[in-house]
C-alpha positions as CSV (number, residue, x, y, z in Angstrom):
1,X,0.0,0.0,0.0
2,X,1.5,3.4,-1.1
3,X,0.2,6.9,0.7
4,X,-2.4,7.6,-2.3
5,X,-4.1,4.8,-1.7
6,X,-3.5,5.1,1.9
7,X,-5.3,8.4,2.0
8,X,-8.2,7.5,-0.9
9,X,-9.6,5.4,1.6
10,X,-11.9,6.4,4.7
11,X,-11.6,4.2,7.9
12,X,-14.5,1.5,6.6
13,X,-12.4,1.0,3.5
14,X,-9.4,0.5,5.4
15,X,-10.9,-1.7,7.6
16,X,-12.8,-3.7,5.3
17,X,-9.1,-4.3,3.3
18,X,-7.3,-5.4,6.3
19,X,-10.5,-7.6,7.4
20,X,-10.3,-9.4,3.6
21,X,-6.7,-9.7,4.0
22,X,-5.8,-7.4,0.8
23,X,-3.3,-5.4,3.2
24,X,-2.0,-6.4,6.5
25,X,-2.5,-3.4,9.6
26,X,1.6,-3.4,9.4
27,X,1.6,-2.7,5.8
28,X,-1.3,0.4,7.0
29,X,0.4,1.8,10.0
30,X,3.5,2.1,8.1
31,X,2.2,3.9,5.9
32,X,0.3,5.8,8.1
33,X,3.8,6.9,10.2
34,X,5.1,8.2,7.0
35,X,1.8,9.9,6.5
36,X,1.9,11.5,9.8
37,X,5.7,12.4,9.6
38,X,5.2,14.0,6.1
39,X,2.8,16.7,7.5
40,X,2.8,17.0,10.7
41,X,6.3,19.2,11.0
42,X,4.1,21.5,9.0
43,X,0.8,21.6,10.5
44,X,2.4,20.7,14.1
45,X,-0.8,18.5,14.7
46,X,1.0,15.8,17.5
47,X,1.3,16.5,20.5
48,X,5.2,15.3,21.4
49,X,6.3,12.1,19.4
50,X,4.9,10.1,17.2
51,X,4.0,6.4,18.7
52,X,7.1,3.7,17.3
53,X,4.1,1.5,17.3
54,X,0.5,1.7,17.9
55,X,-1.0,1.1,21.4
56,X,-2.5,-2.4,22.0
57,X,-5.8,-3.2,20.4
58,X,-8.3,-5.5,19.5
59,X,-7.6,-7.5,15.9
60,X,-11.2,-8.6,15.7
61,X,-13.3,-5.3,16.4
62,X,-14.5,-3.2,13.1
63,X,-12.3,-1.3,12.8
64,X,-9.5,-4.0,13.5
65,X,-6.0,-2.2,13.4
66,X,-7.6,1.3,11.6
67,X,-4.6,4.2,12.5
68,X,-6.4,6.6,15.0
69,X,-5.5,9.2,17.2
70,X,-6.2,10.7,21.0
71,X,-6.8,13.8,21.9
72,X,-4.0,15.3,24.2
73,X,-7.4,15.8,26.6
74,X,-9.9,14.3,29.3
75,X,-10.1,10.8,27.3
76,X,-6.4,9.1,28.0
77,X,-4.8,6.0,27.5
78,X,-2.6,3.7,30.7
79,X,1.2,5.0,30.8
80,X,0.5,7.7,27.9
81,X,1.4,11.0,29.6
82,X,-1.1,13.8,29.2
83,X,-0.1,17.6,29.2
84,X,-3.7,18.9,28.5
85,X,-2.3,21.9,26.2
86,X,-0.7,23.3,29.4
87,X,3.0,23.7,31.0
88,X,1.0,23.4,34.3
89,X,1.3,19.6,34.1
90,X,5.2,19.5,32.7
91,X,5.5,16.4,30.7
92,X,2.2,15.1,31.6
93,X,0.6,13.5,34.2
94,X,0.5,9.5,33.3
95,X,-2.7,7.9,34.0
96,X,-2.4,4.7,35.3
97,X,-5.5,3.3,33.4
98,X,-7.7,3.7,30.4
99,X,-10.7,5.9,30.5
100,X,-13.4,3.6,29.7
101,X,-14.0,5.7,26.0
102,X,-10.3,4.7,25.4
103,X,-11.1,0.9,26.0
104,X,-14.0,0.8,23.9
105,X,-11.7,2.7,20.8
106,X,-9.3,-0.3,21.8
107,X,-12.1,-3.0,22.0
108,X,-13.0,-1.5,17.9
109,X,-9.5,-2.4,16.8
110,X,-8.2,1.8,16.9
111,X,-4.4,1.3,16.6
112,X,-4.0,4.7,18.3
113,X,-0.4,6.1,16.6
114,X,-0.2,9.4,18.3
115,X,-1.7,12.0,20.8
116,X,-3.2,14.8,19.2
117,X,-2.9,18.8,20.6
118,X,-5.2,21.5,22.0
119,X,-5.6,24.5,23.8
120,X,-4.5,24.5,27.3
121,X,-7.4,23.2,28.8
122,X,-9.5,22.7,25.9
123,X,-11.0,26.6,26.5
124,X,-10.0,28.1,23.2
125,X,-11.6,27.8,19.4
126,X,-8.1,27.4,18.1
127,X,-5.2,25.3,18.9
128,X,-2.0,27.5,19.8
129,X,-0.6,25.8,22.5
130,X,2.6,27.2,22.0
131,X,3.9,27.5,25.1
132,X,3.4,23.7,25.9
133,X,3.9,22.4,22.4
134,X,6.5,24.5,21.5
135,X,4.6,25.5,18.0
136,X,0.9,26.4,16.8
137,X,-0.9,24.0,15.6
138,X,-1.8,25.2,11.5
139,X,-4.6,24.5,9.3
140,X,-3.8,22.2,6.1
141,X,-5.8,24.5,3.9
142,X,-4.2,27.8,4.3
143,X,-1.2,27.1,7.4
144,X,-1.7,30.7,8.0
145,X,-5.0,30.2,9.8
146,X,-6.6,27.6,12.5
147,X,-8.0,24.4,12.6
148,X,-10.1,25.3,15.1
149,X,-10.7,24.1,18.5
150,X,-10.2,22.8,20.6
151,X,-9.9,19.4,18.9
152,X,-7.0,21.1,16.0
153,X,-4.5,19.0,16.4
154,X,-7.2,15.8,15.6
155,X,-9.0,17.7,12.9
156,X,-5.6,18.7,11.0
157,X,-4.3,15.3,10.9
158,X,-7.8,13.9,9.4
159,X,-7.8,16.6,6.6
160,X,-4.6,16.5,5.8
161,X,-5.1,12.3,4.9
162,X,-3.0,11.4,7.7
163,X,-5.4,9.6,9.3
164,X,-8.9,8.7,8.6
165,X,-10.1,9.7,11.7
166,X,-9.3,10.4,15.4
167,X,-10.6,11.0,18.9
168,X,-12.4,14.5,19.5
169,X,-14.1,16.1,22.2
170,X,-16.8,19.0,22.6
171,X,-17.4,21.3,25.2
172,X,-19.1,24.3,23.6
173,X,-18.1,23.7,19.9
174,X,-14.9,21.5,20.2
175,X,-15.7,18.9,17.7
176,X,-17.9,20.8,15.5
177,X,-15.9,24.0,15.1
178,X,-12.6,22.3,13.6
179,X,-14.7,19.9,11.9
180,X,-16.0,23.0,9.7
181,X,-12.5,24.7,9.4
182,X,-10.8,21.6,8.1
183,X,-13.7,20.9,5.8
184,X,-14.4,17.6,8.4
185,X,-17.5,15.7,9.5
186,X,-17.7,16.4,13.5
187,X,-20.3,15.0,15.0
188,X,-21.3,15.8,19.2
189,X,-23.5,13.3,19.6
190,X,-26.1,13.4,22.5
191,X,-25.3,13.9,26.4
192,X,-24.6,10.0,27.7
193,X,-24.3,8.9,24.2
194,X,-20.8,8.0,24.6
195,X,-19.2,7.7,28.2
196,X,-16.7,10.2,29.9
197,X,-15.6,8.2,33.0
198,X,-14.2,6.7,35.2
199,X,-12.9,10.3,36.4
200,X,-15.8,12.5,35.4
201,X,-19.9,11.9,35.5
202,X,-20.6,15.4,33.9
203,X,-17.6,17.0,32.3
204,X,-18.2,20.7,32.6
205,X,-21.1,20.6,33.9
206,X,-22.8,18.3,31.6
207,X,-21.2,20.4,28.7
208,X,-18.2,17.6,27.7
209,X,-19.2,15.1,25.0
210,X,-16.7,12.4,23.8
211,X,-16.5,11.3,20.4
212,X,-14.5,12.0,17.3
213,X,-13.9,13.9,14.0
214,X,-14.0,11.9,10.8
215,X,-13.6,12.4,6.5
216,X,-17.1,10.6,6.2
217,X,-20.7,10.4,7.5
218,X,-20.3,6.5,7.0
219,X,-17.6,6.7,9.6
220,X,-18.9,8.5,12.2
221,X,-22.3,6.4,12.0
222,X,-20.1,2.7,12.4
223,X,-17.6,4.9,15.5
224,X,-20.8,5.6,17.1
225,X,-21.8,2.0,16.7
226,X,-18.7,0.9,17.7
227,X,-18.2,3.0,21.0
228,X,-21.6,4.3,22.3
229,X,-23.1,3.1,25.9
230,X,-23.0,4.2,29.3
231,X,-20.9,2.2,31.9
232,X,-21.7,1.2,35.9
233,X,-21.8,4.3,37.7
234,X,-22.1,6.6,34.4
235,X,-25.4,9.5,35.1
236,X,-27.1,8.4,32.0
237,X,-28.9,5.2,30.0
238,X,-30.3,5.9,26.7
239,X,-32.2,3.2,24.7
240,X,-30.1,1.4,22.8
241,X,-30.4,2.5,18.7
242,X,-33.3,0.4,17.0
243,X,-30.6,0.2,14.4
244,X,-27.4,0.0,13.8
245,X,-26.2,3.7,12.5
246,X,-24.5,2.5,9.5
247,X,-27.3,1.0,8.4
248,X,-29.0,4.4,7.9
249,X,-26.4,6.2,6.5
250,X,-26.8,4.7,3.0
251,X,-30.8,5.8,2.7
252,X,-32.3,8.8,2.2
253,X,-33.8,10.4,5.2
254,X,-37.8,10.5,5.2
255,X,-39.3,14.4,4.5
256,X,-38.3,16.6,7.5
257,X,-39.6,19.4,8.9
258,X,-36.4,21.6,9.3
259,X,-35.9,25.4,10.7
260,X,-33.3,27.6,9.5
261,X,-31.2,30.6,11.4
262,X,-28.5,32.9,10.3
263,X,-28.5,34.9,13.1
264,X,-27.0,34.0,16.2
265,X,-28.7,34.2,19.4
266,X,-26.7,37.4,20.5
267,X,-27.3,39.1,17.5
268,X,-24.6,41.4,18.0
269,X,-22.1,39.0,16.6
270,X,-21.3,39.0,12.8
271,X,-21.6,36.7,10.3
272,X,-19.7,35.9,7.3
273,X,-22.0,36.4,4.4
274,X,-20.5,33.5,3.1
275,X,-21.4,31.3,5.8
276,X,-25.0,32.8,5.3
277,X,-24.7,32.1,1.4
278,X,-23.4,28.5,2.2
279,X,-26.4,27.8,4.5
280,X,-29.2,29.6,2.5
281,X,-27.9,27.2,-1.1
282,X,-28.0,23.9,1.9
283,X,-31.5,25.1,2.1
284,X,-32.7,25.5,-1.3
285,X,-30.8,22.0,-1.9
286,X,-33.1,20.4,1.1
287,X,-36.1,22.0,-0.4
288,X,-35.4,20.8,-4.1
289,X,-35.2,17.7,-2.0
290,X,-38.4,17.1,-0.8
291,X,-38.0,18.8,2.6
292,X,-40.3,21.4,4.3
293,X,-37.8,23.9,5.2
294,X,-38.5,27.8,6.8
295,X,-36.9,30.2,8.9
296,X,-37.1,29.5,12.5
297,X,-34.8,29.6,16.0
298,X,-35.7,29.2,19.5
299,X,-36.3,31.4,22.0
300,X,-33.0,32.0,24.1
301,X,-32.2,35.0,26.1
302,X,-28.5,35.4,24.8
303,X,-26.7,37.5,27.9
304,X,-28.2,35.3,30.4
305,X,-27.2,32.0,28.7
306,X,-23.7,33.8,27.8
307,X,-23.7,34.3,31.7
308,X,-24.2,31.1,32.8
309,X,-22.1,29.3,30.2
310,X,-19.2,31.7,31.3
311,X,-19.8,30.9,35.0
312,X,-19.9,27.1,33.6
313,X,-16.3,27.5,31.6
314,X,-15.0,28.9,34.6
315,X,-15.7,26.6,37.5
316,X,-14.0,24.1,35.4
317,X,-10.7,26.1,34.3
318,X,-11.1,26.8,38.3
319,X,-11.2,23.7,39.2
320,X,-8.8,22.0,36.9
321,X,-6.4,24.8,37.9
322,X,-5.8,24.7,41.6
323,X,-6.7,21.2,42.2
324,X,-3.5,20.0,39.5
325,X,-1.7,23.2,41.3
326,X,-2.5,21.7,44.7
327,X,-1.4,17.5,43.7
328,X,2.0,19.4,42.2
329,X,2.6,21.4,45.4
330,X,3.1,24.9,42.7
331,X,1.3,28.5,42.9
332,X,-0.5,28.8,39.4
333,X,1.0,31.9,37.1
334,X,2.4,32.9,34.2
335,X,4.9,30.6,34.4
336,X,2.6,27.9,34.2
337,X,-0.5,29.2,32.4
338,X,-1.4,31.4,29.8
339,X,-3.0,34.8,30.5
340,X,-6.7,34.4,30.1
341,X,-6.7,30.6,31.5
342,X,-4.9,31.9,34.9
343,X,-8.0,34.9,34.5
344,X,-10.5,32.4,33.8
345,X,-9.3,30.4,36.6
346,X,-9.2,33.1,38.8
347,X,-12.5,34.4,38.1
348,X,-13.7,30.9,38.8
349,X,-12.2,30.7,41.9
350,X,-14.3,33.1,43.2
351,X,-17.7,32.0,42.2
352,X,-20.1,31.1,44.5
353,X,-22.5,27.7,45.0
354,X,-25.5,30.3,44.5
355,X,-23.6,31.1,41.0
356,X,-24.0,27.5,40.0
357,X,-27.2,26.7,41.2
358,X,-28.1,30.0,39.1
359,X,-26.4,28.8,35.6
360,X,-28.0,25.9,36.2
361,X,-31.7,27.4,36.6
362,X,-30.4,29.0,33.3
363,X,-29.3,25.4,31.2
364,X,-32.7,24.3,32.4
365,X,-35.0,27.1,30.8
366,X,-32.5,26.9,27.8
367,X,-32.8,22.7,27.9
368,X,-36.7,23.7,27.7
369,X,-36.9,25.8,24.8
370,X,-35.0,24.1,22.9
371,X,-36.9,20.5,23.5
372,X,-39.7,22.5,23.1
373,X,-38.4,23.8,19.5
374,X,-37.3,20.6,18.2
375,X,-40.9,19.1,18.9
376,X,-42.2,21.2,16.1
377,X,-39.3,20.9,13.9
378,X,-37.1,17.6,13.4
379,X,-33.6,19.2,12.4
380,X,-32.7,23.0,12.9
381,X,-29.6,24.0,10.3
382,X,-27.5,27.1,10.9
383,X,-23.4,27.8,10.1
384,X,-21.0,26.3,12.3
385,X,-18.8,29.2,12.8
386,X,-19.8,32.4,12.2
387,X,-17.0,32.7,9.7
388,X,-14.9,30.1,7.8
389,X,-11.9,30.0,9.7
390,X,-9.6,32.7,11.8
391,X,-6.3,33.4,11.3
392,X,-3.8,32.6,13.9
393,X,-3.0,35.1,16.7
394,X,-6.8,36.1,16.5
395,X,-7.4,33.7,19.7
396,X,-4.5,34.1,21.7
397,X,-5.2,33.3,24.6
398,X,-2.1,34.3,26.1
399,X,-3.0,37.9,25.5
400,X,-2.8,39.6,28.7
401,X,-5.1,42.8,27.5
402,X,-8.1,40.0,27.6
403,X,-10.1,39.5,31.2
404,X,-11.8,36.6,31.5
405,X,-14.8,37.7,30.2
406,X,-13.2,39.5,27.2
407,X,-11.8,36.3,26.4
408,X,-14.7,34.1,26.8
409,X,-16.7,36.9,24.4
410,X,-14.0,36.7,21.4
411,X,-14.0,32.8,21.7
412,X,-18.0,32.8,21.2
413,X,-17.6,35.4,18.9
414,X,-16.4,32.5,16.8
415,X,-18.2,29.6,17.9
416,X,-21.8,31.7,17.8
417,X,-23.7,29.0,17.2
418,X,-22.1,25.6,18.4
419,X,-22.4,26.0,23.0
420,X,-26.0,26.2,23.0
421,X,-26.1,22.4,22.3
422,X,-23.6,21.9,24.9
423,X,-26.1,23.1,27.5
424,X,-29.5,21.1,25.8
425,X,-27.4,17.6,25.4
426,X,-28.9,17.4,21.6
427,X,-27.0,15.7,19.2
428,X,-25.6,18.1,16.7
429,X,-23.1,17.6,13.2
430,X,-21.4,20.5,11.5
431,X,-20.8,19.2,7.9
432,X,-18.2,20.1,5.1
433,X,-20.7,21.8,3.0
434,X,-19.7,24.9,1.0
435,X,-16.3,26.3,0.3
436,X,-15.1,30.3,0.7
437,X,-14.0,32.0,-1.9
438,X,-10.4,31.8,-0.5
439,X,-10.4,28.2,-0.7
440,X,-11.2,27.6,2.5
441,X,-14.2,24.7,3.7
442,X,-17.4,26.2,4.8
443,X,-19.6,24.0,7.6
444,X,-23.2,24.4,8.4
445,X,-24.6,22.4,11.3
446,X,-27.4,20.3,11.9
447,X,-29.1,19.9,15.0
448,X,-31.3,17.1,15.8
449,X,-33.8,16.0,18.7
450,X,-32.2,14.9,21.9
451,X,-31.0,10.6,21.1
452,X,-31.6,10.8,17.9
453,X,-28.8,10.7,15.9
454,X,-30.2,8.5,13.3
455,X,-32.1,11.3,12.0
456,X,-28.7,13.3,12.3
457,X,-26.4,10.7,10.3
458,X,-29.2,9.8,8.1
459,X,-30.0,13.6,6.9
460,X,-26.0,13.5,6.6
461,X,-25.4,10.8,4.5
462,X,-28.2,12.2,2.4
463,X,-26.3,15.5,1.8
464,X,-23.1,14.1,1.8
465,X,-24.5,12.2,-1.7
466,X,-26.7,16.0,-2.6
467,X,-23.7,18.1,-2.1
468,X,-20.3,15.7,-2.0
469,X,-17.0,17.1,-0.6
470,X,-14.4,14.1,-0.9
471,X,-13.0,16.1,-4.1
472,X,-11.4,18.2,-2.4
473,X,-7.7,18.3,-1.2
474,X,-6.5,21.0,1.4
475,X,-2.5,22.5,0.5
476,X,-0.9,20.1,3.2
477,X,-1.8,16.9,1.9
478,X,0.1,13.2,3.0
């Protein structure tokens, strides 16, 4: 196997050539080293070395000895040292076992090759952990701008063709948001879809989702087959899928009833017209399509859900903060942290139990509304981002003019429309639809009713087949 057709093939067809025995997974992850080494000292995608070999794994699961990658965040593999994007934890803090996500990727045959970057702490929507990494992290379609964030380093490494796919995670955009600048599919799938224990119940206060970002809709359906369910002690059950998602992913979804929105909730932020122009032709495609599509958006109050999701974000750079500071017997500072995560973190430490009772009460009207929305529609469909990418240096959060709140503002400036699915728990997929005039991939995202992602993947597949994207080819290619 050469690195063409390495990289012409998502992770089903790799797996389905190493299941019939037309390559073995040591003829794949050879390739997929020289894959990885070919970009990555461009795009500065992995987070310290590469793996010499992949990390043990099933050779019977389906996706039996796929190349994969982890996140350098929350989900961690036994004896893989984990920095978190941050100096704070030196050369990273080695977890003695797997989190139980990491077992299931293991249990699907993942032959994880390398651990990914991202902002320090996962609170940024770009990946420029520098100071930790040594390097920005650079997007393969114009290496002047981000990949996103906080799942960069992940989403860079898929687009480029270095891998077909690799772990993600989403706390107010994280999967979706570098999934639409790297011209990715990045699917959040519903709260207690996937698992985040053994060490957290509710990752940011219910905001955390696990999953991945992937080149295909076909992929993320058999992941999600692959890796969903709760575990012992996990918060939440949901009923099992009636079927399998890669079943669905193949047929065209039944008629829906879907709302559209432009604007974002605060409507003070601004919108690339070209992200409007890219969702308004998704929507004439839909209707040409059978579907019953009109302009709609829920009700949200935007400063007091900004509010609580800032009082949210900031508990947990609070708490991640001084309790590593405290296990590591150091003061937190610049030395350790960059500016607006030691603000953030400092803010945080001065909130109240009142102040999360109150952003709770918040997430709860907001969970309402929402539920209530998506009973009269079946999918709502607005951009991702409220422009194609950034370019690098815009989200710096090591700026020390930014307070906390400046810096949460300029990250949601960004991410306009991705957190308020963080707070609901429904399912949500930005896809790979349109394309800038620069070049640059354009996502919109789909949101769906809370567990049902077969509706999700199934609209997905459909557009992926209306309005195709595996054409195109960013500059840093393997």
């Amino acid at each position: 196997m050469d690195i063409n057709d390495y990289t012409a093939h998502d992770a089903t067809g790799l797996a389905r050539l190493i299941a019939d025995r037309q390559v073995s997974p040591a003829e794949v992850h050879d390739v997929a080293a020289r894959a990885i080494d070919a970009v990555d000292p461009v795009l500065g995608a992995v987070a310290g070395e590469r793996f010499a070999t992949p990390l043990d794994h099933s050779s019977d699961g389906p996706f039996a000895g796929v190349p994969f990658a982890i996140k350098d965040l929350i989900a961690h593999a036994a004896g893989v040292p984990q920095r978190n994007g941050s100096r704070l934890f030196g050369d990273g803090l080695v977890p003695a076992e797997d989190t139980y996500l990491m077992a299931r990727f293991r249990r699907a045959g993942l032959a994880t090759m390398a651990v990914t970057t991202t902002p320090e702490l996962g609170f940024n929507a770009s990946t420029e952990a520098a100071a930790a990494y040594g390097r920005p992290t650079r997007n393969p379609w114009d290496t002047d701008r981000s990949p996103g964030g906080s799942s960069g380093g992940s989403a860079a490494l898929v687009a480029a063709g270095a891998l077909p796919m690799a772990h993600a995670n989403d706390g107010g955009g994280s999967i979706r948001i570098p999934a639409a600048a790297c011209g990715l599919v990045g699917l959040k799938p519903t709260q207690g879809r996937t698992t985040p224990g053994p060490e957290y119940a509710d990752p940011l206060m219910g905001l955390g989702i696990e999953f991945a970002v992937t080149r295909t809709v076909r992929d993320s359906a058999g992941l999600l087959d692959a890796v969903h369910g709760s575990e012992p002690g996990d918060r939440y059950l949901l009923p099992a899928p009636e079927r399998p998602f890669a079943e669905l992913v193949g047929q065209d979804v039944r008629p829906l009833r879907i709302a559209v929105c432009t604007t974002p909730y605060d409507p003070s932020r601004a919108v690339d017209p070209q992200s409007v122009a890219t969702v308004q032709e998704v929507a004439a495609v839909l209707e040409r399509l059978g579907h019953h599509v009109e302009e709609a958006a829920p009700r949200i109050d935007a400063q007091t859900f900004d509010d609580a999701n800032f009082t949210a974000w900031c508990s947990f750079l609070a708490d991640g903060v001084y309790a590593t500071a405290e296990l590591l017997g150091v003061t937190p500072s610049r030395e350790h942290l960059e500016a607006t995560t030691l603000e953030c973190a400092r803010y945080g430490a001065t909130l109240t139990a009142r102040d999360l009772y109150a952003a709770d009460r918040v997430f709860n009207t907001v969970r309402r509304e929402v539920a209530r929305f998506l009973g009269e529609y079946d999918v709502l469909l607005t951009p991702t981002t409220a422009q194609p990418t950034v370019p690098l240096g815009h989200l710096d959060a090591d700026n020390p003019e930014l307070d906390a709140r400046g810096w949460y503002d300029r990250i949601f400036d960004y991410g306009a429309f991705t957190s308020v699915f963080n707070t609901t728990g429904h399912p949500a997929i930005s896809l790979p639809l349109g394309q800038s005039a620069e070049g640059w991939p354009v996502g919109v995202q789909f949101a769906g009713r809370y567990g049902d992602e077969a509706t999700l993947l199934q609209l997905a597949g459909t557009m992926e087949r209306a309005m195709p994207w595996a054409h195109r080819r960013p500059r840093v290619h393997a």
